[in-house]
TITI-844269 format. One record per residue (C-alpha): residue in one letter; x, y negated, z; residue number from 0. Coordinates in Angstrom, 3 decimals. Each point is the difference from the previous one (the first is absolute). Example, Ala and Ser with C-alpha at 12.3 -4.5 7.8 and 13.67 -1.06 7.14 Angstrom:
BEGIN
res=A; X=12.300; Y=4.500; Z=7.800; n=0
res=S; X=1.370; Y=-3.440; Z=-0.660; n=1
***
This chain:
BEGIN
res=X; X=-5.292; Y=-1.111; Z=-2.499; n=0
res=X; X=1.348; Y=-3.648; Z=-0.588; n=1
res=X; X=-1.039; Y=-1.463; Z=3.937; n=2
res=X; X=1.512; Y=0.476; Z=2.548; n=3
res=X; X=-2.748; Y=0.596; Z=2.109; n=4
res=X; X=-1.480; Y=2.889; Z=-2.195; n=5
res=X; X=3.194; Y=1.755; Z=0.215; n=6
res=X; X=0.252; Y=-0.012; Z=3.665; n=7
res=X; X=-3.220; Y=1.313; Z=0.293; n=8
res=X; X=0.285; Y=2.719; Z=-2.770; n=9
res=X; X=3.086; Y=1.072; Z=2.254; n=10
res=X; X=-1.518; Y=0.089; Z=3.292; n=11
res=X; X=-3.163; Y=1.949; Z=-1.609; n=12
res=X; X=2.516; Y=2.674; Z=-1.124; n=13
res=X; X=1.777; Y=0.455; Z=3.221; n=14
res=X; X=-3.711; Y=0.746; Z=1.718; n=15
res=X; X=-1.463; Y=2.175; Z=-2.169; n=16
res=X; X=3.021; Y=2.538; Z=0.196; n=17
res=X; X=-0.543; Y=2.532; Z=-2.217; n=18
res=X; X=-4.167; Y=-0.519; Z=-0.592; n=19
res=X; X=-1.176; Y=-1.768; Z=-2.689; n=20
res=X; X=-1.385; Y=-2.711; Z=2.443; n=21
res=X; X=1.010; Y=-0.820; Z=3.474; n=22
res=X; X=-2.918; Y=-0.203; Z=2.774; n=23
res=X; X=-1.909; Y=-3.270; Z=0.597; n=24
res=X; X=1.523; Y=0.351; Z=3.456; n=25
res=X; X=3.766; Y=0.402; Z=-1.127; n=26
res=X; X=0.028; Y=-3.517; Z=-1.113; n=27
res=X; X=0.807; Y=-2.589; Z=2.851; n=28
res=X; X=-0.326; Y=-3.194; Z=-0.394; n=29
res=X; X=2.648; Y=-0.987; Z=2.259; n=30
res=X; X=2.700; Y=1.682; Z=-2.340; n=31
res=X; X=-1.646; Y=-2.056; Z=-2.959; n=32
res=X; X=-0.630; Y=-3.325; Z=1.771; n=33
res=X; X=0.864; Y=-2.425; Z=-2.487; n=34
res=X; X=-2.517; Y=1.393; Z=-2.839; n=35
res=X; X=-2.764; Y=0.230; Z=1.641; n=36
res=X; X=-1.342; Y=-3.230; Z=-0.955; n=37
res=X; X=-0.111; Y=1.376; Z=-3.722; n=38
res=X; X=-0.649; Y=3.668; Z=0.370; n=39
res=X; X=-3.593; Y=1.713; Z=0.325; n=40
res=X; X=-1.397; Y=3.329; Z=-0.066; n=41
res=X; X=-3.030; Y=1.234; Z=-1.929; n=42
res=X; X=-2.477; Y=2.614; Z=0.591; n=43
res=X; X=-1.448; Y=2.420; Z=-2.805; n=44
res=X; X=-3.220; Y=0.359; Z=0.098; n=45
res=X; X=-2.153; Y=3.326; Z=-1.550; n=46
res=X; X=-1.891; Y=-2.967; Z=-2.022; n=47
res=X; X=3.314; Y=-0.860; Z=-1.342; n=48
res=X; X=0.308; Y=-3.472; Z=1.880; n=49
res=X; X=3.588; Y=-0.504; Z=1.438; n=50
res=X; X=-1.417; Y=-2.950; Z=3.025; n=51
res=X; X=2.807; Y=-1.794; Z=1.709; n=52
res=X; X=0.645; Y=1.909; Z=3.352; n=53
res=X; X=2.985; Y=-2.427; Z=1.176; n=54
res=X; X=1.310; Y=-3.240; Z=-2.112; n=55
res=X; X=2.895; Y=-2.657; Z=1.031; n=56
res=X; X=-0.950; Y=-3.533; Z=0.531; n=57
res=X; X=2.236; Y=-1.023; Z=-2.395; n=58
res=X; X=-1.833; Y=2.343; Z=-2.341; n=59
res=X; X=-3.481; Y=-1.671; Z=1.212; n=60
res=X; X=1.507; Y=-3.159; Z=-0.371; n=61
res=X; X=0.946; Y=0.555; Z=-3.932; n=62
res=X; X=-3.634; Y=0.350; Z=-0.437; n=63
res=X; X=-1.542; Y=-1.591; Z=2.495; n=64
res=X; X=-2.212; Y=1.861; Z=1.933; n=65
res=X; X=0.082; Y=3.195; Z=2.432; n=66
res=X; X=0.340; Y=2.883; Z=-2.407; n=67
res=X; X=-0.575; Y=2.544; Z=2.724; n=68
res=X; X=-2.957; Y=2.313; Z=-1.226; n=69
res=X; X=-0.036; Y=-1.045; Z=-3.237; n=70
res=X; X=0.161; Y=1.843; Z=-3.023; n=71
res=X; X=3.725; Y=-0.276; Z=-1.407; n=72
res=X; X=-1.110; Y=-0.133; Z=-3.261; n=73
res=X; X=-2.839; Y=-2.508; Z=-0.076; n=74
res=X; X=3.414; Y=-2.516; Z=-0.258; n=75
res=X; X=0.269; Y=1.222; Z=-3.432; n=76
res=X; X=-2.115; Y=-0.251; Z=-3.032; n=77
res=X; X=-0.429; Y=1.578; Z=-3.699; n=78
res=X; X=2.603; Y=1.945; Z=-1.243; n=79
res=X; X=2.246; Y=-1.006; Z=3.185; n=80
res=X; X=-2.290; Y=2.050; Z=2.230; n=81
res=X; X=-0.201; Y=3.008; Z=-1.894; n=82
res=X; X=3.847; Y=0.299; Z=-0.166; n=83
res=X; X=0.012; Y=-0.657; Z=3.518; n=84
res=X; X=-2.281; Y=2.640; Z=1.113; n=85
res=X; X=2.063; Y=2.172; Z=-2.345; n=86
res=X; X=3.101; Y=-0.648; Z=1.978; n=87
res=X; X=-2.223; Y=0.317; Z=3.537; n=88
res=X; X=-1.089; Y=3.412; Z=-1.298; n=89
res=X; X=4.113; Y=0.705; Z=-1.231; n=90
res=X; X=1.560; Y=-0.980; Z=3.765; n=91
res=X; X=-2.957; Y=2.624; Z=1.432; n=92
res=X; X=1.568; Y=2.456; Z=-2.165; n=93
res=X; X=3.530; Y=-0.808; Z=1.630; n=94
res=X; X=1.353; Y=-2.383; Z=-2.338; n=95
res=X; X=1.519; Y=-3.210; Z=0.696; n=96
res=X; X=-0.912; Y=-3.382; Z=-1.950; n=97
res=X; X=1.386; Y=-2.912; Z=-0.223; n=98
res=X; X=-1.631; Y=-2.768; Z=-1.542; n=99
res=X; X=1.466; Y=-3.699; Z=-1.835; n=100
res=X; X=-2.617; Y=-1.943; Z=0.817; n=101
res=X; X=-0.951; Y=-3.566; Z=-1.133; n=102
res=X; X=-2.478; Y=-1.893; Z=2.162; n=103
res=X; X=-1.958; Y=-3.136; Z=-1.223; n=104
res=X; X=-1.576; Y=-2.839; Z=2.674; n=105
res=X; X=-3.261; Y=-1.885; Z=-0.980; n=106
res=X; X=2.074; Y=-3.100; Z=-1.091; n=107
res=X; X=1.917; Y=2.380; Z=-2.453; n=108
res=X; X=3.296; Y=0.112; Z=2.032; n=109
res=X; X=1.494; Y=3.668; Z=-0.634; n=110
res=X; X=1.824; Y=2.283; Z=2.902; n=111
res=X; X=2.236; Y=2.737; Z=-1.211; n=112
res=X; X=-0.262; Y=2.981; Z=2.605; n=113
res=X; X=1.352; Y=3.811; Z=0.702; n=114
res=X; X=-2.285; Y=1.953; Z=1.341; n=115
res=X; X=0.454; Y=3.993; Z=1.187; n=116
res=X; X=-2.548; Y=2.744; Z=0.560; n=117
res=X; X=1.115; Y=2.838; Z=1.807; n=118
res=X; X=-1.603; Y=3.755; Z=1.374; n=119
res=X; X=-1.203; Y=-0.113; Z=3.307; n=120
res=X; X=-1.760; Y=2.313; Z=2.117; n=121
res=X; X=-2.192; Y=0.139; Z=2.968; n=122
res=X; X=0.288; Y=3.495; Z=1.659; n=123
res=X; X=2.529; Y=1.498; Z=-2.571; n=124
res=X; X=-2.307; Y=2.170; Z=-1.973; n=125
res=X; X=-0.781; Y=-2.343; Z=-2.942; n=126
res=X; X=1.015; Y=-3.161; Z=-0.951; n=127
res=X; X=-2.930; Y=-2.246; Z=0.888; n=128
res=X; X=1.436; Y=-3.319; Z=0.217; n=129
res=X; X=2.505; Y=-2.305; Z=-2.072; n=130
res=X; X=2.682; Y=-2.230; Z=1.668; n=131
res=X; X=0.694; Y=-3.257; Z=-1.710; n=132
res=X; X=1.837; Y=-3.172; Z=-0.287; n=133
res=X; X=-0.553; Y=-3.007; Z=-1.909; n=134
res=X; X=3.322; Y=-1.915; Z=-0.121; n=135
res=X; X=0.179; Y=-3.451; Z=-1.894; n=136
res=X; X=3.136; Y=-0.698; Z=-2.100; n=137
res=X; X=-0.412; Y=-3.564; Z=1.277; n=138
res=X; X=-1.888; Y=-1.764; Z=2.298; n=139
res=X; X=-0.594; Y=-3.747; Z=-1.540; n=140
res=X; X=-1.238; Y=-2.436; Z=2.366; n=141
res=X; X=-4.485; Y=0.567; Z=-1.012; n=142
res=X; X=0.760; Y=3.874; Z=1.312; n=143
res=X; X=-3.063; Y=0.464; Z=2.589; n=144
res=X; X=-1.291; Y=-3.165; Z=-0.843; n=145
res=X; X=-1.667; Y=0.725; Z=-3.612; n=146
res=X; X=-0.711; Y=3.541; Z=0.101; n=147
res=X; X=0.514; Y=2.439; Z=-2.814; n=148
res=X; X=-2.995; Y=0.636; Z=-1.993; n=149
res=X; X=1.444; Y=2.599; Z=-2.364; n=150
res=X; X=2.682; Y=2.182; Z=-0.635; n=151
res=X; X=1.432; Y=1.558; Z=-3.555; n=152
res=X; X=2.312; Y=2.638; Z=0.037; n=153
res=X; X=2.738; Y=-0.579; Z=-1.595; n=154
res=X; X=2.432; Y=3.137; Z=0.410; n=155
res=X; X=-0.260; Y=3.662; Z=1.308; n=156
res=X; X=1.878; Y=2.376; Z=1.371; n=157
res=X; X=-0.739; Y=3.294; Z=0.995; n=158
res=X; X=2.099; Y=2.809; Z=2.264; n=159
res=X; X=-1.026; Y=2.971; Z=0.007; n=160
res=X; X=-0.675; Y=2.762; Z=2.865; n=161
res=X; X=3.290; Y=2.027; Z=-1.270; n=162
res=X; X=2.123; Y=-3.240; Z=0.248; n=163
res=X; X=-1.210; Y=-1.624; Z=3.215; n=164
res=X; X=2.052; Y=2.458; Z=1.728; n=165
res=X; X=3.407; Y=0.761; Z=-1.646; n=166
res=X; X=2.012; Y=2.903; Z=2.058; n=167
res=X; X=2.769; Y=-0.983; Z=1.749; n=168
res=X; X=3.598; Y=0.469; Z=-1.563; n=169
res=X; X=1.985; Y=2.631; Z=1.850; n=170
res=X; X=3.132; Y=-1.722; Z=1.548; n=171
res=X; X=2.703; Y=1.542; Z=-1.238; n=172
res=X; X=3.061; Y=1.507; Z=2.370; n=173
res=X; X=2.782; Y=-2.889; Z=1.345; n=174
res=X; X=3.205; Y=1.696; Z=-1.424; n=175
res=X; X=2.690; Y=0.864; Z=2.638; n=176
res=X; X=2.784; Y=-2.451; Z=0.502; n=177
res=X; X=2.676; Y=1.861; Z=-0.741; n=178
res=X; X=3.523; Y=-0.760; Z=2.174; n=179
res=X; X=1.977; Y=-1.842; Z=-1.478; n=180
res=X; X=3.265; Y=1.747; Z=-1.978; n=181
res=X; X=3.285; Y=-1.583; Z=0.353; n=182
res=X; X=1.512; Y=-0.702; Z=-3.685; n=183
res=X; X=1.852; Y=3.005; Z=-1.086; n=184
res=X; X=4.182; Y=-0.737; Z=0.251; n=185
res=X; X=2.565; Y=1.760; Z=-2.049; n=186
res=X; X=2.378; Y=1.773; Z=2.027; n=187
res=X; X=2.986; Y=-2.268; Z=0.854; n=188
res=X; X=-1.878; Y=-3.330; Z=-0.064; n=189
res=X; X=-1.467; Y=-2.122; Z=2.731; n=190
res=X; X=-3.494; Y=-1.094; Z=-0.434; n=191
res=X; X=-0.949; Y=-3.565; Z=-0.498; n=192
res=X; X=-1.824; Y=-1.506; Z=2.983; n=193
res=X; X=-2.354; Y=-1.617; Z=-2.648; n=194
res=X; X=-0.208; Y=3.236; Z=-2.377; n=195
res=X; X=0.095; Y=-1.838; Z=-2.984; n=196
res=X; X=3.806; Y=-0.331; Z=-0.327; n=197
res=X; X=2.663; Y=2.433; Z=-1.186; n=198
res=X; X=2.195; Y=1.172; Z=3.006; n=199
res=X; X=3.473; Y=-0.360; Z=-0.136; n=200
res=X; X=1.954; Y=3.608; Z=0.155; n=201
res=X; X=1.174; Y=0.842; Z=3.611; n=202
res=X; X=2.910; Y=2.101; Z=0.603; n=203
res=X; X=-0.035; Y=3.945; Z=1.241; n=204
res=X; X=-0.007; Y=0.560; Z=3.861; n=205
res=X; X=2.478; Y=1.825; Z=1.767; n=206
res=X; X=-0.895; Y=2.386; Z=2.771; n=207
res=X; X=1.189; Y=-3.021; Z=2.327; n=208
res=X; X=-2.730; Y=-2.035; Z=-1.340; n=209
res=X; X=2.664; Y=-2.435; Z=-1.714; n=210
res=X; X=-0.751; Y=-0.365; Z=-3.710; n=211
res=X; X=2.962; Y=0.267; Z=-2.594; n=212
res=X; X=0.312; Y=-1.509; Z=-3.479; n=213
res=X; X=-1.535; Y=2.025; Z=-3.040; n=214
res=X; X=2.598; Y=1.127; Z=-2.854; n=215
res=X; X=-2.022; Y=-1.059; Z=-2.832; n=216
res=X; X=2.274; Y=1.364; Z=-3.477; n=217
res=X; X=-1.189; Y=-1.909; Z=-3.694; n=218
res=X; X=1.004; Y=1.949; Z=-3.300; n=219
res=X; X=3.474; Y=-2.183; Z=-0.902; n=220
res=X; X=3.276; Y=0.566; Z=-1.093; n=221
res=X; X=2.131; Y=1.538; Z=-2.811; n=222
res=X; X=-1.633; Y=2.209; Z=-2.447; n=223
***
């Protein structure tokens, strides 16, 4: 995932579904998503094998110019573009995620480069029955709703599988105890440095009064 957009929604459909393979059409609210919803839908999978638009953005309609709602997702692909489309449809139902590099062409042969995500969704929980999606554009040149797409190619695909959607979280591992901190050791005799770095000077022996006397220090001289 290269936009922005697709990430964010990749990581919001991974906190809702938990530990399922899909999170419940109700989970996902659209007040926590706000700012995709103009480019997100949601399919339906039909038993005939249709996947109709249940919800699409209308900055999603607006790419292609027309309500999308309750059509067929993949009558906007053709040839060998729909068949590996409805092979990725029939991949996210089986609780993979796909993401798609997309390259869109306008009837005046102006080109689009988009991202586009399918993820697992559910209705009740017991299957996954519908696909959550966003188309995101790369850029957004200045004909964008005004010449509508009329086909896409895609250009680049990536798949994650069910085993990697959902990686288990790292144990965090023990904060070590502060220990106290130890004084630096002194050698009997010697007065520590306030810094600790330095070498103490010698200090003289203490009397019981508490005075301190000079220490007799005899060096190896003399006669031999």
């Amino acid at each position: 995932m290269q936009h922005p957009s697709t990430a964010a929604l990749y990581a919001y459909w991974n906190r809702q579904r938990g530990a399922a393979p899909a999170p419940i059409r109700r989970d996902i609210a659209p007040d926590q998503i706000s700012g995709l919803l103009g480019d997100m839908f949601i399919l339906q999978a039909d038993e005939d094998g249709a996947f109709p638009f249940r919800l699409a953005g209308t900055r999603l309609c607006a790419i292609f110019g027309r309500e999308l709602t309750g059509q067929d997702f993949r009558s906007l692909w053709s040839g060998e573009e729909r068949r590996a489309m409805t092979a990725s449809l029939q991949s996210v139902r089986e609780g993979t995620v796909i993401v798609h590099r997309l390259t869109g062409f306008n009837g005046r042969g102006q080109t689009l480069t988009a991202e586009m995500i399918l993820l697992p969704l559910s209705q009740d929980g017991l299957a996954i029955d519908r696909v959550l999606g966003l188309f995101a554009p790369v850029e957004r040149p200045y004909w964008l709703g005004l010449h509508p797409l009329t086909r896409q190619t895609i250009v680049d695909t990536a798949r994650i599988a069910p085993s990697e959607t959902k990686r288990p979280r790292r144990p965090v591992a023990p904060r070590a105890a502060k220990l106290p901190s130890t004084p630096p050791a002194t050698v009997p005799g010697t007065i520590p440095s306030p810094e600790g770095d330095r070498q103490a000077e010698p200090s003289g022996a203490s009397e019981p009064d508490g005075s301190r006397r000079p220490r007799l220090v005899v060096f190896e001289g003399g006669r031999r």
